[in-house]
ZAMIPA-487951 format. One line per field, with one value per residue: residue number from 0; residue in one letter; y negated, z, x negated of N, C-alpha, C, O in turn. Coordinates in steps of 0.2 Angstrom, whole numbers. Layout:
nr <- NUM  ...;
rest <- A  ...;
n.yy <- Y  ...;
n.zz <- Z  ...;
n.xx <- X  ...;
ca.yy <- Y  ...;
ca.zz <- Z  ...;
ca.xx <- X  ...;
c.yy <- Y  ...;
c.zz <- Z  ...;
c.xx <- X  ...;
o.yy <- Y  ...;
o.zz <- Z  ...;
o.xx <- X  ...;
//
This chain:
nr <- 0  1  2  3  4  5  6  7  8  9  10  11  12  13  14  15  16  17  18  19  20  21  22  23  24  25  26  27  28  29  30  31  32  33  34  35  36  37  38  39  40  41  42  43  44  45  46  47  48  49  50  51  52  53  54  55  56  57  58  59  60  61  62  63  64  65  66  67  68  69  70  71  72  73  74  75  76  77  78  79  80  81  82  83  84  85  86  87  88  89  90  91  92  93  94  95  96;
rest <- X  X  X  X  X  X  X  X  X  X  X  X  X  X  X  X  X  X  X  X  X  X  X  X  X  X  X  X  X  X  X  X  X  X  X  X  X  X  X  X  X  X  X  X  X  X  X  X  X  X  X  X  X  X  X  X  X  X  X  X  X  X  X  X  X  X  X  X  X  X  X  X  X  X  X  X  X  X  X  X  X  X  X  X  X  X  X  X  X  X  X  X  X  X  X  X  X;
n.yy <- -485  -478  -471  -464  -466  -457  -444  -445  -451  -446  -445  -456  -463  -453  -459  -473  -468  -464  -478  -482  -491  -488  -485  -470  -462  -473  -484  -493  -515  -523  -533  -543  -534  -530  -525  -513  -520  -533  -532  -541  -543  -533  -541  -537  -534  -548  -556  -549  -551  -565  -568  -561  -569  -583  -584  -584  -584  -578  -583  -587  -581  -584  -580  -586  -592  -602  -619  -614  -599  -591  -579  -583  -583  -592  -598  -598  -606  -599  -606  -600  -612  -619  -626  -628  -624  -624  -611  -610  -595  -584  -569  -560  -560  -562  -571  -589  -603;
n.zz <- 262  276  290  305  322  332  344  341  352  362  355  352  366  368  359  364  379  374  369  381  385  393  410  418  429  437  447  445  448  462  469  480  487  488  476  480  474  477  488  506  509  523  538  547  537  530  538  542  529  529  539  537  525  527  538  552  565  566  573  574  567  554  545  531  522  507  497  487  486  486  498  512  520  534  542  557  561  570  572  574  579  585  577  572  558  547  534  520  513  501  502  493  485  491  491  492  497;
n.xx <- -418  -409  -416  -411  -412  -409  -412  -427  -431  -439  -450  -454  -456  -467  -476  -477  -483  -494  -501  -502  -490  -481  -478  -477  -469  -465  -459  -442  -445  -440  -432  -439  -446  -463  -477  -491  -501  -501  -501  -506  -523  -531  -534  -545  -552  -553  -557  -572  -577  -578  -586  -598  -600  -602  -608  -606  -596  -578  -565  -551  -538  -524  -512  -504  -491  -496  -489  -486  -482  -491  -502  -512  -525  -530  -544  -552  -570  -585  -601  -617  -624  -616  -604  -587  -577  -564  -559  -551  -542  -539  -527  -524  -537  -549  -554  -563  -553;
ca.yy <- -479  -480  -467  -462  -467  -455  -438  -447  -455  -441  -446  -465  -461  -451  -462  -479  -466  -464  -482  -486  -495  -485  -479  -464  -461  -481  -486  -501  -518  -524  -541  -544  -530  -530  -520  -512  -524  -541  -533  -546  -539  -532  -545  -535  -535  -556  -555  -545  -553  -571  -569  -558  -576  -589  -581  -587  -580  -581  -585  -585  -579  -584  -577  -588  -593  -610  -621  -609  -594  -585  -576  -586  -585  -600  -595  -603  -601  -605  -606  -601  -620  -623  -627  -626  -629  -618  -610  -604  -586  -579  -564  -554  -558  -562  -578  -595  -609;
ca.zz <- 265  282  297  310  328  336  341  341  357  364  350  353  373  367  355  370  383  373  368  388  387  397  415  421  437  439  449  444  452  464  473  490  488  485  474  484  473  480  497  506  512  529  541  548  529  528  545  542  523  529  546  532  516  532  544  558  570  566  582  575  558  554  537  530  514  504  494  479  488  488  505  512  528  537  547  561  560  576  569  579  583  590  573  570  555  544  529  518  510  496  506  489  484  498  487  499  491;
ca.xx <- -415  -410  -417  -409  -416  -407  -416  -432  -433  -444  -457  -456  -457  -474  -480  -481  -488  -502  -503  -502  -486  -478  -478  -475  -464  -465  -451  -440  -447  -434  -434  -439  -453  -471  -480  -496  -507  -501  -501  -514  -532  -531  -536  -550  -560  -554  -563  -577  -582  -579  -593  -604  -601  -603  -613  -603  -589  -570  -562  -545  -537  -521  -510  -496  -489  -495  -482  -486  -480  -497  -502  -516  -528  -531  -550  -559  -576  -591  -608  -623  -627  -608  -602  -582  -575  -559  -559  -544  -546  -534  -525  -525  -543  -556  -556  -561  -549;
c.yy <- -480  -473  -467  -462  -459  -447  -441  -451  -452  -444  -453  -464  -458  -455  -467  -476  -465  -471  -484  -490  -493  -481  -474  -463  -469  -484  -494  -509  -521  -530  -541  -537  -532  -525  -519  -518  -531  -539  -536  -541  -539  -537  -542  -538  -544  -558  -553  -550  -561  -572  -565  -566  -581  -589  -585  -582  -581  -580  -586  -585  -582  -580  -580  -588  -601  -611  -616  -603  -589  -586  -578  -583  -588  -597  -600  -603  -606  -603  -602  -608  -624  -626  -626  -629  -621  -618  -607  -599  -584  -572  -559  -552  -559  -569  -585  -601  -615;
c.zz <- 273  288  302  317  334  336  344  347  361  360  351  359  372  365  361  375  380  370  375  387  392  403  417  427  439  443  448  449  455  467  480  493  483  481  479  482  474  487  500  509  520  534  545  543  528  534  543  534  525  534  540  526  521  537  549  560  568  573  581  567  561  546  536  521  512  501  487  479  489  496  506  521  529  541  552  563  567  570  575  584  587  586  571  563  551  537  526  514  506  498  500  484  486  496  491  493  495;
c.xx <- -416  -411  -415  -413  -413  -409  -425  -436  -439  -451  -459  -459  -465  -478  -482  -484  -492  -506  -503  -497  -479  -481  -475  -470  -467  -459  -450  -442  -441  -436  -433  -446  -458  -472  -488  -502  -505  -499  -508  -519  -529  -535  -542  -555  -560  -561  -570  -583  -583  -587  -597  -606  -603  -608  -613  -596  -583  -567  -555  -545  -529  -518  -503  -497  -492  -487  -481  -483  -485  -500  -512  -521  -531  -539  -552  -564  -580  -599  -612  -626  -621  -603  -596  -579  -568  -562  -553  -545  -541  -533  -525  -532  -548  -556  -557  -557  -551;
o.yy <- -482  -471  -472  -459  -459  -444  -438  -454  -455  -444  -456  -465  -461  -456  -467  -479  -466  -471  -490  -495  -496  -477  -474  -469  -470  -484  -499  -508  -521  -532  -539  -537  -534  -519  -524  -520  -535  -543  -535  -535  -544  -537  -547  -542  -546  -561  -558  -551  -564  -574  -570  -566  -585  -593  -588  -578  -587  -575  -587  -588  -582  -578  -578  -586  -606  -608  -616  -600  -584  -592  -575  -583  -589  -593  -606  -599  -612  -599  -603  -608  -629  -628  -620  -635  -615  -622  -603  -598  -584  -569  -553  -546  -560  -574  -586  -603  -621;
o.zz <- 276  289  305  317  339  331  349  346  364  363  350  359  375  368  363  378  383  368  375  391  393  403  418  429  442  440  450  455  452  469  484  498  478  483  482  486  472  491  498  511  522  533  547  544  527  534  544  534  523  532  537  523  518  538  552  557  569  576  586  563  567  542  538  517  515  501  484  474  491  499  503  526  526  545  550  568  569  566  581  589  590  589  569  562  553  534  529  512  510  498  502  482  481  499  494  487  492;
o.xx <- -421  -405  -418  -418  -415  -409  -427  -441  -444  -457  -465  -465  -470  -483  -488  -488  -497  -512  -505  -499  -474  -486  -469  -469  -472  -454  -453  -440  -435  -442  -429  -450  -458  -470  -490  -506  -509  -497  -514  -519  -527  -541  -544  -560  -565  -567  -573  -589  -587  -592  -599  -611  -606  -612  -618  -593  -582  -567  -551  -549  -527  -522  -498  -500  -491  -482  -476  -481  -484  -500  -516  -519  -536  -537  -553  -564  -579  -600  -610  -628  -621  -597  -596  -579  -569  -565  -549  -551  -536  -538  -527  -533  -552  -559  -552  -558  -549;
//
């Protein structure tokens, strides 16, 4: 016997919000926008956590894209002793690559 889906979208719609398969006021993803969680780390905090993990000066930040399309920061760091060398930083999680 065959039931009728119609009517019951309300009870479906409840049943995946309480299993979490559903967001709430979510808006459609659209192309060409970001969501806030791949927006990159402030260049300030890349700043800030690179001289705190190196324990050296960044003297210039840049933010591009690699060939993978992930948002990158290129560093250049001074040592205490005169030391320059770069680092790259993953723009979305402080990560050095």
């Amino acid at each position: 016997m065959r039931r009728s889906v119609r009517g019951s979208k309300a009870a479906w719609v409840a049943t995946l919000a309480a299993a979490g398969l559903v967001l709430a006021d979510a808006p459609p993803a659209q192309a060409g926008h970001e969501s806030a969680a791949s927006q990159p780390m402030s260049r300030e905090r890349v700043i800030a956590l690179a001289e705190k993990r190196y324990k050296a000066r960044v003297v210039r930040a840049d933010l591009s894209q690699d060939e993978s399309g992930r948002r990158v920061y290129q560093l250049r760091l001074l040592s205490e002793q005169g030391k320059i060398w770069t680092v790259r930083v993953d723009a979305a999680t402080g990560d050095s690559l």
